[in-house]
N, C-alpha and C positions, 0 to 999 in steps of 0.2 A: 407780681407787681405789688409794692408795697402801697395803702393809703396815699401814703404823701407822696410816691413817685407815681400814683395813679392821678391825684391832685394834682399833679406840675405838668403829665401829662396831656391833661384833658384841658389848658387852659394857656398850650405853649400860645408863642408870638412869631408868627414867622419874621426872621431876618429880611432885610433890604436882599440878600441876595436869594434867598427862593422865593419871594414875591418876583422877583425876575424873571426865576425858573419856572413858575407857575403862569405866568402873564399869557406864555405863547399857548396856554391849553383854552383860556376864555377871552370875554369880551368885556369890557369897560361900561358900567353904565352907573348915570347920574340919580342920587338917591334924595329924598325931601323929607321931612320928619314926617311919622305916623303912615308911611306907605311901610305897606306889608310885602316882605320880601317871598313868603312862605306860609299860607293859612295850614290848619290841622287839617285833615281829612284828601288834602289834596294828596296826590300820585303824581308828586316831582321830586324829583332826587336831583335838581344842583345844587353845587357847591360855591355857596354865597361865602366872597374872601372880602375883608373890609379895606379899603385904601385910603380912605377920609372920612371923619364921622365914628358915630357909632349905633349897634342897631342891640334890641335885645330877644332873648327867645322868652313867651309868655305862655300862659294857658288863659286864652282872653275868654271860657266857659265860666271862669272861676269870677269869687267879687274882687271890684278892683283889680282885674287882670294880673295875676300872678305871675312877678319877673321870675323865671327859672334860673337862666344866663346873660350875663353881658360880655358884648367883643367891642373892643375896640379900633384901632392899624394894624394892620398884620394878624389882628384875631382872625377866624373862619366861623359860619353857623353851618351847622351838620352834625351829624352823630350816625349811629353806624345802620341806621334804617335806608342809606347812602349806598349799602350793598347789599343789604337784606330786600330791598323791593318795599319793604311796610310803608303803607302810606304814612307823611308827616300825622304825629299824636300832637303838635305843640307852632305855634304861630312865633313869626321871627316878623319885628318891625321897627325902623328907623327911628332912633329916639333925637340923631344928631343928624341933619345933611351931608351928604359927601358924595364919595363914591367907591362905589364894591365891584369888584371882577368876578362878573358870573362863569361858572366851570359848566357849562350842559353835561350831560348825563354819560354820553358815549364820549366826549372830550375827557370826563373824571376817568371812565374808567380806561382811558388811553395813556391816564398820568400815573394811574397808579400800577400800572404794565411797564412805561416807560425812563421813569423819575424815580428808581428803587428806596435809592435815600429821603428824596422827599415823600415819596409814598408812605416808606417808615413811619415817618413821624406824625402822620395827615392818618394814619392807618391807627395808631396808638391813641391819636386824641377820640376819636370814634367810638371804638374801644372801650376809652377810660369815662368819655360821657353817658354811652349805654351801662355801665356799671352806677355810674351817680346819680343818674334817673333813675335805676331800680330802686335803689336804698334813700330817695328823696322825694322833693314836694312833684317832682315830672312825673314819679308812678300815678298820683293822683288824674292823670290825663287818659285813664285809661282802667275803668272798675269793675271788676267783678263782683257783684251783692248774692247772696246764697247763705245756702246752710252748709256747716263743713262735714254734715252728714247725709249728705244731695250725693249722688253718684253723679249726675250732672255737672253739679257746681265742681267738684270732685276732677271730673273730665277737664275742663274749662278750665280751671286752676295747672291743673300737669301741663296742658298743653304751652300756655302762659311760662311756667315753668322751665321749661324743656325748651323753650323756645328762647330763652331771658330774653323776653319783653320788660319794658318797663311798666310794670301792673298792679295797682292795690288790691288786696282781696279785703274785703269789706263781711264781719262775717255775723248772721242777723242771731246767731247764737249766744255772742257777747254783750247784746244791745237788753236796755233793761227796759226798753219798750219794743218789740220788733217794727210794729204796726206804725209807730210813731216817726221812726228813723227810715222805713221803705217810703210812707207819706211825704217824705223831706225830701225824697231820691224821685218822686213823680212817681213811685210803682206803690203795689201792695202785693200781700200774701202769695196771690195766682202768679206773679209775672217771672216769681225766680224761680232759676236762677238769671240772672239777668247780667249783662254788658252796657255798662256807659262810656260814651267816646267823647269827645268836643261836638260831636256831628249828628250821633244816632246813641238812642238806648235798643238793644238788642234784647227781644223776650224771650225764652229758653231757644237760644241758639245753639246749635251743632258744634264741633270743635272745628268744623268745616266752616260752616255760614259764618264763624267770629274769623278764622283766618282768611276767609274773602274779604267781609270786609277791612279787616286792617291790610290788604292786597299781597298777601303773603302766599296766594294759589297760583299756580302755574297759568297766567296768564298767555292766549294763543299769539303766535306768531305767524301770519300769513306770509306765503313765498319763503319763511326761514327754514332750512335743514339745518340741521345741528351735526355735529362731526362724533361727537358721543352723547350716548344716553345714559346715564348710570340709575337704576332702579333700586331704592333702598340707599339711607345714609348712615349704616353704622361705621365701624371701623373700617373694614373693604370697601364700603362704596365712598365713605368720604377720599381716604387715601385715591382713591381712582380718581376723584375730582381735584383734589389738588396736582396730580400730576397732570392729568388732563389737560387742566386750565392752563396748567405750568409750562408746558411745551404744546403749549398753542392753539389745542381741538377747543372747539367750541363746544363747550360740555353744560350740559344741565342734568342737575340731580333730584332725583325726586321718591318722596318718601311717605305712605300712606297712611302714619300716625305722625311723628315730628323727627326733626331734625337730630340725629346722633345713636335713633335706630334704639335695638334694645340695651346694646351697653351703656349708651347712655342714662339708664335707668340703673347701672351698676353702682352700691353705694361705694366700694373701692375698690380699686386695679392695683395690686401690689406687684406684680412679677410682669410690669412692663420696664423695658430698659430705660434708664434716663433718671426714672422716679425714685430713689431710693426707699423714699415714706411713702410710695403710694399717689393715687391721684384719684379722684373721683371721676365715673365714665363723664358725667355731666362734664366737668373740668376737660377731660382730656377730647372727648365729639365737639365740643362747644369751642374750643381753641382751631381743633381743622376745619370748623364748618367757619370759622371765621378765614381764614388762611385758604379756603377755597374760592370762598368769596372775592377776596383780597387779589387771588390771580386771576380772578372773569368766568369763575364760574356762577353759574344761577341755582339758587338750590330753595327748593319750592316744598312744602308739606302743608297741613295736611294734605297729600295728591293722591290718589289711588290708581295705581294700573290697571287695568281692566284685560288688556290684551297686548297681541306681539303678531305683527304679519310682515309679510315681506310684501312690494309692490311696487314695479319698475324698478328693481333696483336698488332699492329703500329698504331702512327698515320703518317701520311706522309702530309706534306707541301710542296705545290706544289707552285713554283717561276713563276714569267710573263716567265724566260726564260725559262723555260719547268725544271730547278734545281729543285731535290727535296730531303726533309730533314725530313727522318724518325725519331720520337720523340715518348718518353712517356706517354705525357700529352702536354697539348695548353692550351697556354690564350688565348682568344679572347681579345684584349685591342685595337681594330681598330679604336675606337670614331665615332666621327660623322663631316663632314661635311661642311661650311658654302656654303645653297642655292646661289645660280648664279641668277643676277637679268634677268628677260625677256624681255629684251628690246634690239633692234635690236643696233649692232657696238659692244656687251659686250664683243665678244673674241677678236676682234681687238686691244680694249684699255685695256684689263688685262695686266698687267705688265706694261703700258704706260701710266698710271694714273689711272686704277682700280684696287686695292687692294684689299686682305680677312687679313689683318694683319694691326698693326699700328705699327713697330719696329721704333728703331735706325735709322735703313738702309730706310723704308719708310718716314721718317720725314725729312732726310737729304734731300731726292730729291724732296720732297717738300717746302723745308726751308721758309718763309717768303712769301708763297701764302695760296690764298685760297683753302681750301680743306670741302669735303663734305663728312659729315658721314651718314650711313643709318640705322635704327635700332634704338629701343628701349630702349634694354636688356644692362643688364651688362658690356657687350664687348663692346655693342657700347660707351655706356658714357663712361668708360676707356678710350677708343681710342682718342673720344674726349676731355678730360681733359688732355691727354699727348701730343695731336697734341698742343693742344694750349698753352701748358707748352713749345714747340718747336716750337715758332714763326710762328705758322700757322693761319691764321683765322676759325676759323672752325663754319659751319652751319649740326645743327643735321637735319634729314628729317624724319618722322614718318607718319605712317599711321592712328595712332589714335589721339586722340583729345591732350591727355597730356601723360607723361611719367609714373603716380605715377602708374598704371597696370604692369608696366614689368618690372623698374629700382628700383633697391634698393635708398631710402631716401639721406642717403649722400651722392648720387653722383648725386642727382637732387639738390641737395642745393651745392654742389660744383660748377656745371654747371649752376645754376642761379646766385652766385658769382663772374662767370668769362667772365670778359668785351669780349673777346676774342670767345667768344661763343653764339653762335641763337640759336632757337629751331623754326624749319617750321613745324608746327600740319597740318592733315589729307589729307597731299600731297603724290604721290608716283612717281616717276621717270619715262619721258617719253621719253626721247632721251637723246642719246651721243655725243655730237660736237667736231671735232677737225680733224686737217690733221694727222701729223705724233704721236702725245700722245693727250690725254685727255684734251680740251679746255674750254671747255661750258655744260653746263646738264640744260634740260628743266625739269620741276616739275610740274606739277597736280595738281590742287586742286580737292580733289576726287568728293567734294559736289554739287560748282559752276562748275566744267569744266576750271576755269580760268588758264591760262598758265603764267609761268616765266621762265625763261631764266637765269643763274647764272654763273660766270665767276668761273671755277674750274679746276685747276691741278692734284686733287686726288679725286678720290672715293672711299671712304672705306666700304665694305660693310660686314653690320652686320644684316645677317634677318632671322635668324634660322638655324639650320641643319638637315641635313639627316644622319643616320645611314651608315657607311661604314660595309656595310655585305654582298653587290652583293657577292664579292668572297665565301662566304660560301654553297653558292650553296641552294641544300637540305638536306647540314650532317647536321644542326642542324635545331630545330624547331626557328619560328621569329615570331613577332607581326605581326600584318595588316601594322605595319608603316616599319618594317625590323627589331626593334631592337629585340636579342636577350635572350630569356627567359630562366630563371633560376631555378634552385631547384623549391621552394613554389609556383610558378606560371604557371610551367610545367602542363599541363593537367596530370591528373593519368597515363593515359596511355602511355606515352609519357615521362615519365620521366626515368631520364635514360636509355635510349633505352628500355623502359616497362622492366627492369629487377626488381625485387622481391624487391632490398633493393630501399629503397629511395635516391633519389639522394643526394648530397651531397651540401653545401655551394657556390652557385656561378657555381655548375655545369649546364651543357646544356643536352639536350636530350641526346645526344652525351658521351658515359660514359668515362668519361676522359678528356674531352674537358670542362675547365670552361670560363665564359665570366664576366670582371668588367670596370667598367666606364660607361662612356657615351656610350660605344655601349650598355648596358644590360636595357631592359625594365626598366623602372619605377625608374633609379638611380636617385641621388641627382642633375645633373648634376655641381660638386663644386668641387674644386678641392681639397681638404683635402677628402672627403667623396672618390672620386677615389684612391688617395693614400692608403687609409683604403683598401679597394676592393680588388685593387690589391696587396697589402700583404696577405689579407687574406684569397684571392684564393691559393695563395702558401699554405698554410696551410693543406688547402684541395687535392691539388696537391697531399701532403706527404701522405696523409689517404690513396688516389686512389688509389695510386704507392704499398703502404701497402697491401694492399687489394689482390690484381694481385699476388704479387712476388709469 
């Protein structure tokens, strides 16, 4: 979507004729200047339609109450925290008397299930306003203050990121008093990295305690089963949730770091169909986690699994915080991974110049230094062809002689094109150098012994992964490496908990419980072939659920 079709957008008018169509989802009420239709901090999500009057959205923290938007007839107030669960960051109040057709919450999302067309457009303005709050005065509603060499702040910013919230990062690095400008924010030195809302300053919060509170955690539902669970939001598990949601199951997704899983940390996806130039994982997770939303699914991060039982019947997911959400049926769609290199300072400098991602948000803070990539594979030349598309120097590090074993061809003929890029054959990392962020990295030569020493601001490391299935305990049967085993792979005995029929597509020992992606043995590990998976576990899903009733 171009600017100016994101502009037209985010600010249609509903016609006389879907204000009609829209009428039978709400109720009618009478509006008076200066009533607030919608404070900041609240946990409401209707959808306030304007039919006489006019009202505006503000950030009433700010001086002089900062107008962000104005609607007028046929405008709408809302933006896409409407499907996301985040509590309102911004106040909506009557500047004209009239009256507005309130949408309640489960009536919205009844319209946007049953009103595809007008859904379309009520869907795109959402959308286009969660974009124009990022890059405008509404991120201000919502602050992160820090060092961009905090691993915390560091944490807190990705997560922000990965999430597209609308959020300023505020960075006391820049500042040519620190002391002066935290003073002005009500904090000092001790309090960052820090969060400001309309409601609360947050003092070194979790990436957890900031998405509780802006209500973005898996809140409980008592008496509710759900029809699927999908665990992990990358490619396979988002795809599970839109089909999910799509044909019907009541599905919620949930994901223990953010939304879009690790490919969403991918800085480009070239050999997905569709794209010809490529897409960014962020671009491509960030479009289905919207599109899942969009069909009634719920999709909750930071959430952590903890467990997986069965019980009467159920299956039950079990939360890090002891929450637990009785279900239907599970996806397994947890992925896998990137190993942690072994060399001593590694937790120190993660977030401080060690990375398992190349985004946006990594490239900035590295802007016009050198940075070092580690790995082979796929991700890794990625990473490096897009550091060095952002004004990075970048040197690859490998273990073996040459790339053509691990790296797909174009992107070793990319990398030997691009001035801005080394390749160090059959070296492997032996120290971290630096006081407060990542300075220096010493390198190996595996064969000689000989040592170098390299000036580097970032390490990106790309060296393999592990299977996210600790949480699964022993409900399901796992390889010798952890990943999880499916239908045809299942020993006899073992398949479907030894019951008589054969298990089913993408099922686990576990009858009911299926596993697609990179966590399931012997997958593709690509990302088109996980999207496949994870649809077509749903499928399976619908057989099981069949089966039972």
């Amino acid at each position: 979507m171009s600017a100016d079709a994101g502009q037209d957008a985010a600010w249609v008018v509903l016609s006389a004729a879907e204000l009609a169509e829209i009428g039978a989802f709400g109720a009618v009420q009478e509006t008076t200047v200066g009533q607030l239709l919608f404070q900041a901090g609240e946990a409401s999500y209707d959808l306030f339609v304007v039919l006489e009057g006019d009202v505006e959205v503000v950030r009433l923290d700010a001086e002089d109450a900062q107008v962000i938007a104005a609607y007028g007839p046929g405008g709408f107030a809302g933006e896409l925290n409407l499907l996301t669960g985040q509590r309102r960051s911004l106040s909506c109040r009557v500047t004209v008397a009239g009256r507005v057709l309130v949408v309640a919450e489960a009536e919205f999302r009844r319209l946007m299930s049953a009103r595809p067309m007008l859904a379309e457009t009520i869907f795109n303005a959402l959308v286009a306003r969660r974009e124009i709050l990022r890059s405008g005065d509404g991120a201000q509603a919502i602050r992160i203050i820090g060092s961009r060499y905090s691993p915390e702040a560091m944490s807190l910013r990705t997560f922000a990121e990965h999430s597209h919230l609308a959020a300023a990062w505020v960075d006391v690095e820049d500042a040519d008093d620190a002391d002066a400008l935290l003073a002005s924010l009500g904090l000092n030195a001790r309090d960052i990295p820090a969060v400001i809302t309309d409601t609360e300053t947050l003092r070194h919060p979790s990436t957890a305690t900031f998405a509780e509170h802006l209500g973005l955690t898996y809140q409980p539902m008592p008496g509710y089963i759900f029809d699927l669970v999908v665990v992990g939001s990358g490619p396979a598990g988002l795809a599970a949730a839109v089909y999910g949601a799509s044909e019907g199951l009541r599905t919620v997704s949930l994901d223990a770091v953010a939304i879009g899983g690790q490919a969403g940390t991918s800085s480009r996806i070239e050999n997905y169909a569709g794209f010809p130039n490529g897409i960014s994982g962020a671009d491509l997770t960030g479009r289905a986690a919207v599109q899942a939303m969009r069909l009634g699914a719920r999709l909750n991060a930071p959430c952590e699994v903890a467990a997986l039982r069965v019980e009467a019947g159920f299956h039950v997911v079990v939360l890090r915080d002891g929450s637990e959400i009785p279900t239907r049926a599970v996806i397994v769609a947890s992925g896998a991974r990137y190993q942690r290199l072994a060399v001593e300072d590694l937790e120190r400098f993660e977030g401080a110049g060690v990375y398992y991602a190349a985004t946006d948000l990594e490239a900035r803070v590295c802007d016009g230094s050198s940075v070092l990539v580690i790995g082979g594979g796929n991700s890794a030349g990625q990473a490096a062809i897009y550091l060095a598309q952002s004004n990075c120097r970048v040197t690859i590090a490998i273990r073996r002689a040459g790339l053509e074993q691990t790296m797909s061809q174009y992107l070793i003929e990319r990398i030997e094109a691009d001035p801005n890029i080394e390749l160090i054959s059959s070296v492997e990392v032996q120290r971290l150098l630096g006081r407060d962020r990542l300075e220096q990295v010493t390198l190996g030569h595996r064969e000689t012994g000989a040592q170098q020493t390299i000036a580097c601001s970032g390490l990106f490391c790309f060296i393999g992964a592990r299977p996210a299935t600790a949480w699964l305990g022993q409900s399901v049967q796992l390889d010798r490496d952890g990943f999880v085993l499916t239908d045809r792979q299942l020993p006899e005995s073992l398949a479907a908990g030894g019951a008589t029929s054969p298990p089913l597509p993408f099922e686990t020992s576990a009858r009911g419980v299926f596993a697609a992606g990179d966590v399931r043995h012997d997958s593709m590990k690509r990302v088109a072939a996980a999207v496949g998976e994870g649809s077509s576990a749903v499928r399976s899903v619908h057989e099981r659920l069949a089966s039972v009733v």
